[in-house]
C-alpha positions as a Markdown table, in Angstrom:
| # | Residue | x | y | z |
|---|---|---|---|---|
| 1 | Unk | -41.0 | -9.3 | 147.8 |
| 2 | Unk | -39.0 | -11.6 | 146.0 |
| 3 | Unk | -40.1 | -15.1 | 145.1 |
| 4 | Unk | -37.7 | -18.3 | 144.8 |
| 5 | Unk | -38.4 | -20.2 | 141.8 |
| 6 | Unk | -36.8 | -22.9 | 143.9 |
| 7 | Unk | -39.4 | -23.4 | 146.4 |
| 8 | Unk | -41.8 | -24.5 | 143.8 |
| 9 | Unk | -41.3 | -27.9 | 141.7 |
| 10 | Unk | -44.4 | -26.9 | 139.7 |
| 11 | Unk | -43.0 | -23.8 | 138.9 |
| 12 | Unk | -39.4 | -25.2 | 138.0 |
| 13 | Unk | -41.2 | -27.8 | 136.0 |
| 14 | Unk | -43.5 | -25.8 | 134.6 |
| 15 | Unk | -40.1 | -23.5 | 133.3 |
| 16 | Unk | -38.2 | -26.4 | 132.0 |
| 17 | Unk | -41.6 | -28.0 | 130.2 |
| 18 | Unk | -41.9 | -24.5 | 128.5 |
| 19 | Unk | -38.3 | -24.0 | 127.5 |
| 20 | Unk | -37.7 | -27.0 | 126.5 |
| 21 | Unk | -41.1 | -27.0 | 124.2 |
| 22 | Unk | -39.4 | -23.9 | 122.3 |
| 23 | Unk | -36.5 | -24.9 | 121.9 |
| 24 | Unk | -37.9 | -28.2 | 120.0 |
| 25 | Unk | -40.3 | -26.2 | 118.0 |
| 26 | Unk | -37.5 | -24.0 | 117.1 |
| 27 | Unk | -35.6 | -26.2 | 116.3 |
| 28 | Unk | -38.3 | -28.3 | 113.4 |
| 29 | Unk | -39.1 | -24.7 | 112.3 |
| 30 | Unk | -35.0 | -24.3 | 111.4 |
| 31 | Unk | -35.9 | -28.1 | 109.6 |
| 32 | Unk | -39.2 | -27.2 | 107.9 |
| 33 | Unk | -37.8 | -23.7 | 107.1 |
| 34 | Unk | -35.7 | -24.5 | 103.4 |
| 35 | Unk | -39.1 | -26.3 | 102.2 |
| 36 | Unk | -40.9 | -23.4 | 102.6 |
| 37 | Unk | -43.5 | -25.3 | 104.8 |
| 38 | Unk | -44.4 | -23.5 | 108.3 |
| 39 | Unk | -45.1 | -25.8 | 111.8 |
| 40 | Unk | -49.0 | -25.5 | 111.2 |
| 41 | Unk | -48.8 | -26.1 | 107.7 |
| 42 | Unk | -46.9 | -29.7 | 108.4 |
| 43 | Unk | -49.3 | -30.2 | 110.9 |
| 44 | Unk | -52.2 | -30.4 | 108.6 |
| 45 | Unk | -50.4 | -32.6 | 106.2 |
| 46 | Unk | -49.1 | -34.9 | 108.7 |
| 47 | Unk | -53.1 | -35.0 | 110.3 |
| 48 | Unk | -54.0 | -35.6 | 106.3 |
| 49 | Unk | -51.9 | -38.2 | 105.8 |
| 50 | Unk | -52.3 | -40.3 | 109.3 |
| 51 | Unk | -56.0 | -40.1 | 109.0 |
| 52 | Unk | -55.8 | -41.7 | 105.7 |
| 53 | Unk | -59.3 | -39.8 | 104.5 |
| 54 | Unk | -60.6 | -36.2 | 103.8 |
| 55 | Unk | -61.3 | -34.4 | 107.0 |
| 56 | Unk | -63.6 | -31.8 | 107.9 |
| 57 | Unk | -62.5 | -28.6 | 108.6 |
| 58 | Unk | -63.7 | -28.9 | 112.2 |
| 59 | Unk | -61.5 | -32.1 | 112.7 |
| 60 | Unk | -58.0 | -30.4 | 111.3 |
| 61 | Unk | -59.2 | -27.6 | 113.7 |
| 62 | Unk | -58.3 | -30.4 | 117.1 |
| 63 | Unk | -55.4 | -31.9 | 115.1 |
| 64 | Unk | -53.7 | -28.1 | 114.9 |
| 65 | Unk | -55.3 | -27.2 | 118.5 |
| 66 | Unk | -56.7 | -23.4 | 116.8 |
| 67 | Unk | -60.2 | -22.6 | 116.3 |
| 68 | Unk | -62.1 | -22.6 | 113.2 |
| 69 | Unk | -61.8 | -19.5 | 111.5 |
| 70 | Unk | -58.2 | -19.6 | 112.3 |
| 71 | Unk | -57.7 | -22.9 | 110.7 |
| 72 | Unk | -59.8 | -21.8 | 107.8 |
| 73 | Unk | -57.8 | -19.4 | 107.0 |
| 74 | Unk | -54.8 | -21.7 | 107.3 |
| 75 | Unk | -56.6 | -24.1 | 104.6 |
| 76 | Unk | -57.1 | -21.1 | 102.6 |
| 77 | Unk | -53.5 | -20.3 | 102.2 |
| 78 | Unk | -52.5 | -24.1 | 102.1 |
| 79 | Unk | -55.2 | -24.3 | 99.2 |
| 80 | Unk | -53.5 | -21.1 | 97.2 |
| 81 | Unk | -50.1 | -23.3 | 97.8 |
| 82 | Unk | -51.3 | -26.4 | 96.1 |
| 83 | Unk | -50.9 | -28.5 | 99.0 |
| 84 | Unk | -54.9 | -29.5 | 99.5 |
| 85 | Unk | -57.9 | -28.9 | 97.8 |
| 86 | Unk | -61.3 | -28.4 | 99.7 |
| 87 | Unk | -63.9 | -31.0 | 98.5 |
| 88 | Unk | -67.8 | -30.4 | 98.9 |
| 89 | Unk | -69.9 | -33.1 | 98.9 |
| 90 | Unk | -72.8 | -33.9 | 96.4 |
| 91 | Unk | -75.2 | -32.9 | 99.2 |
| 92 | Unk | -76.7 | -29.8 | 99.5 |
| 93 | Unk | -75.9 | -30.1 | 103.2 |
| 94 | Unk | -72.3 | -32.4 | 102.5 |
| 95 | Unk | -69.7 | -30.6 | 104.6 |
| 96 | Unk | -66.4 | -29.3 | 103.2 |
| 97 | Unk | -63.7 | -32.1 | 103.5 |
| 98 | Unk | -60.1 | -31.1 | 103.3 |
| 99 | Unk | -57.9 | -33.7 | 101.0 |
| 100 | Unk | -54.2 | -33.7 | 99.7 |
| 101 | Unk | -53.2 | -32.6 | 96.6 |
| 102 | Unk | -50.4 | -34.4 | 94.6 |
| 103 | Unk | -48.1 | -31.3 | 95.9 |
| 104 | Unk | -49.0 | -31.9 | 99.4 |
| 105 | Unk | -48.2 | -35.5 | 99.5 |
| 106 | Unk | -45.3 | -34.3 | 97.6 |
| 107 | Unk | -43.8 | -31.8 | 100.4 |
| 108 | Unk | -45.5 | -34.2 | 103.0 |
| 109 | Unk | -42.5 | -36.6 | 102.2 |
| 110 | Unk | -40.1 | -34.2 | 102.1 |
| 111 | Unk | -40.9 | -32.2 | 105.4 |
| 112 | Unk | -41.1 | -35.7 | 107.3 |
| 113 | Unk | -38.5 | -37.7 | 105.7 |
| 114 | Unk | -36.5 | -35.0 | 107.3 |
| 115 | Unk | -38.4 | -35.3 | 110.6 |
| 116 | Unk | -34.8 | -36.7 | 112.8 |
| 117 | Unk | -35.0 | -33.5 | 114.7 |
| 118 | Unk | -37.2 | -34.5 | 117.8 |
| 119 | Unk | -36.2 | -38.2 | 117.7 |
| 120 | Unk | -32.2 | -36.6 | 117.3 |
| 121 | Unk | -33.1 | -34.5 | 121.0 |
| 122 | Unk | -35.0 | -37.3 | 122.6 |
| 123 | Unk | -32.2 | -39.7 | 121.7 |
| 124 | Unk | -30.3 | -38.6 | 125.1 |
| 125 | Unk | -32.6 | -40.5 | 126.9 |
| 126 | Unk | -33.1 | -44.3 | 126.8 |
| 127 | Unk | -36.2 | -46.2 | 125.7 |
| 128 | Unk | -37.0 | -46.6 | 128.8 |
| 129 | Unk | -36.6 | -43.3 | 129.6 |
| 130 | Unk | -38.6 | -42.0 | 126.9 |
| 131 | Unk | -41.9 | -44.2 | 127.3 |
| 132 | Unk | -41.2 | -43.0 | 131.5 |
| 133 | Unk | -41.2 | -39.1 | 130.2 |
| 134 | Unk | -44.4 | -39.8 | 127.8 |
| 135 | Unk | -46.6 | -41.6 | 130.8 |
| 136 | Unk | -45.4 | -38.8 | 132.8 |
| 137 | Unk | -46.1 | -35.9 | 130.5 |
| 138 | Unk | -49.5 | -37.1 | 129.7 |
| 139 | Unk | -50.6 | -37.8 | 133.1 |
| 140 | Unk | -49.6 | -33.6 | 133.9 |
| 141 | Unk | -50.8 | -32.7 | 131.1 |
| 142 | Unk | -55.0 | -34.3 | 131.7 |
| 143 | Unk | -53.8 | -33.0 | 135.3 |
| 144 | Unk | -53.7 | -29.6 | 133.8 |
| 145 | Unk | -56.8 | -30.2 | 132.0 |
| 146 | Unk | -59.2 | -31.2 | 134.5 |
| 147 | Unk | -57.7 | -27.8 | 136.8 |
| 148 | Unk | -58.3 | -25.2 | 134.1 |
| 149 | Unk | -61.9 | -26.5 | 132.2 |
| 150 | Unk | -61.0 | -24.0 | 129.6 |
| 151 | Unk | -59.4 | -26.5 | 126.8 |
| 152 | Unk | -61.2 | -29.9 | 126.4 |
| 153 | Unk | -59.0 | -33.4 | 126.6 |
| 154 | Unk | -57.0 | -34.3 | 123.8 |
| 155 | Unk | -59.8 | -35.0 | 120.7 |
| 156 | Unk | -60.0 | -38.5 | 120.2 |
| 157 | Unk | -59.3 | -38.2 | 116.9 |
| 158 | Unk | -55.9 | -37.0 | 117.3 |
| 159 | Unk | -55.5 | -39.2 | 120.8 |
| 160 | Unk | -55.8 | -42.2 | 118.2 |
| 161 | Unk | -53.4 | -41.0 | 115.6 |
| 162 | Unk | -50.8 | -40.1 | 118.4 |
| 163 | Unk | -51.7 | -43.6 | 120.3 |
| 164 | Unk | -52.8 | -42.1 | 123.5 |
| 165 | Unk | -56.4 | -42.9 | 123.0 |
| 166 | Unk | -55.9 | -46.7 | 125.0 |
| 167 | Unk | -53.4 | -45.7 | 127.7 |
């Protein structure tokens, strides 16, 4: 039996959501990729630098959406690059905070004074249009969310930095 992807919008949408995700991330991987910075790595920096303040491990764990020993290991490679430094308080019980390093500010300007790529691709649409596709994409996406109880909502951490957290 044969199914018609046209007889199901959620299907279609689901399709173009998921191509069109690719092709974007592709697409900043091609920009990130002469700095020698991956996707996750900007990621961090970019949580780093819009928090404005060290962050627990636990904390850049929701801003790159992995678990903890994955971003752990991310820090540790990011660490051995230069670009932060993991901080432990004077505490005995102080948790680790993650902070910048000089070189991670440093390839933090480069990799997003080079960020045109999404705004370049999103430019086809008007203002309008994009502020419509945003209300739109968020309201599927806690849709999504409430159906499949396996990932939480969006932390409000990175709800704030991305301006979601009052809509």
């Amino acid at each position: 039996m044969r199914f018609d992807l046209s007889a199901s919008n959620g299907l279609q949408v689901f399709s173009l959501l998921g191509t069109t995700y690719n092709a974007m991330l592709r697409a900043r991987k091609n920009e990130l990729e002469p700095m020698g910075v991956s996707l996750r790595q900007s990621t961090v920096l970019w949580g780093l630098k819009s928090v404005g303040r060290p962050m627990t491990v636990a904390e850049v764990s929701q801003i790159v959406d992995r678990d903890h020993q994955t971003t752990s290991q991310l820090l540790r490679r990011m660490e051995k690059a230069g670009l932060v430094e993991r901080r432990k308080g004077s505490h005995k019980r102080s948790k680790i905070t993650i902070v910048l390093t000089p070189k991670g500010e440093e390839v933090y300007d480069q990799s997003f004074e080079k960020y045109k790529i999404h705004d370049e691709i999103v430019s086809c649409l008007s203002p309008e249009e994009q502020n419509n596709l945003k209300s739109y994409l968020t309201r599927l996406r806690e849709n999504a969310i409430a159906r499949s109880a396996l990932q939480p909502a969006l932390p409000s951490l990175l709800a704030s930095i991305l301006g979601l957290d009052h809509q």
